[in-house]
N, C-alpha and C positions, 0 to 999 in steps of 0.2 A: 216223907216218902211213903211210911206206912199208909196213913189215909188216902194218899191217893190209890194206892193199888187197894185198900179196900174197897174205897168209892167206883173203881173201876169194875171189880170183882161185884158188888150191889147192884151195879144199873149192866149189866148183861147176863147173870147168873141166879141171883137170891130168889129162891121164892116162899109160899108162907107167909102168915101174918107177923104185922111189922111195926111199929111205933116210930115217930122221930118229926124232925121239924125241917123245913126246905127255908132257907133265905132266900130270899129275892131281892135285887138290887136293880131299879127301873128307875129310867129318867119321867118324870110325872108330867110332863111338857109333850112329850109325842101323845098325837092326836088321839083319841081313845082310849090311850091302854089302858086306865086307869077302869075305865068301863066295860073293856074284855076280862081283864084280870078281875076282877067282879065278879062278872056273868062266868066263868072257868072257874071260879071256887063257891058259888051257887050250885053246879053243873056237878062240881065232886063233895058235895056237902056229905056223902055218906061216909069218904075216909077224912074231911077235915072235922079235927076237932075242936080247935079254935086259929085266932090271927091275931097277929099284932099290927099294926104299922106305925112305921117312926119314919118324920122328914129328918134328912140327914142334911140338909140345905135347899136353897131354895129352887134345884132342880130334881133332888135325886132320891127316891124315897129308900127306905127297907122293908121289905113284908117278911114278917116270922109265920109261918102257916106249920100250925101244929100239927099232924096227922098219924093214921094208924088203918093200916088195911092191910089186903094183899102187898106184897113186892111189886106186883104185876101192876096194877091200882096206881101205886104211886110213882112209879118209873113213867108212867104213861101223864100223870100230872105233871111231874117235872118238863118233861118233854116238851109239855104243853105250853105249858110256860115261856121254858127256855126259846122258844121256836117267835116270840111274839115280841116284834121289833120295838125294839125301848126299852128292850130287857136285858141287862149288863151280865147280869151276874145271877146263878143260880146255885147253892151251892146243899144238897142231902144230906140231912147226917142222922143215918135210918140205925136200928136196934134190933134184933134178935127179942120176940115176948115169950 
C-alpha cells in the first residue's frame, strides 16, 4: 500500500532531478510497437541511461529502461509509453538524488 501511494504522490507532485528504472511489460506481437517503443527511447535518450529487454515468452516481452532526469522528463516518458497499445504494464520506481 506504501508504494502505491508513493507512486501516486511521484507521477502528480515530485519534481527535481530523479534516478530510477520504468518496466515495461508489451506484447511484441502488436503491430509496431516494438519500433515506436524504439523510436520513444531514441527521442528521450538524454534521460535514459541504459535498457534491458528480456522475452518472458513467446509473446510478451519486459523492457527495464534505466533513467535519470527531471520528475517532469520522466512522468512524461512513462505516459508515453503507457499510452501505446501493447503495453500491459508499466510500472516507476523513481529515487530522490
Amino acid at each position: 500500500m506504501k508504494a502505491l501511494i508513493v507512486e501516486h504522490k511521484w507521477m502528480k507532485k515530485e519534481e527535481g532531478t530523479r534516478i530510477g528504472v520504468l518496466v515495461i511489460v508489451f506484447d511484441h506481437h502488436t503491430r509496431d510497437l516494438q519500433k515506436m517503443l524504439t523510436q520513444i527511447e531514441h527521442e528521450h535518450r538524454q534521460i535514459i541511461c541504459s535498457s534491458m529487454h528480456l522475452h518472458l515468452d513467446e509473446q510478451m516481452c519486459l523492457e527495464a529502461i534505466a533513467v535519470r532526469g527531471q520528475a517532469r522528463q520522466i512522468r512524461e516518458l512513462s505516459d508515453l509509453l503507457r499510452s501505446k497499445r501493447g503495453v500491459r504494464y508499466v510500472r516507476p520506481t523513481i529515487l530522490s538524488i
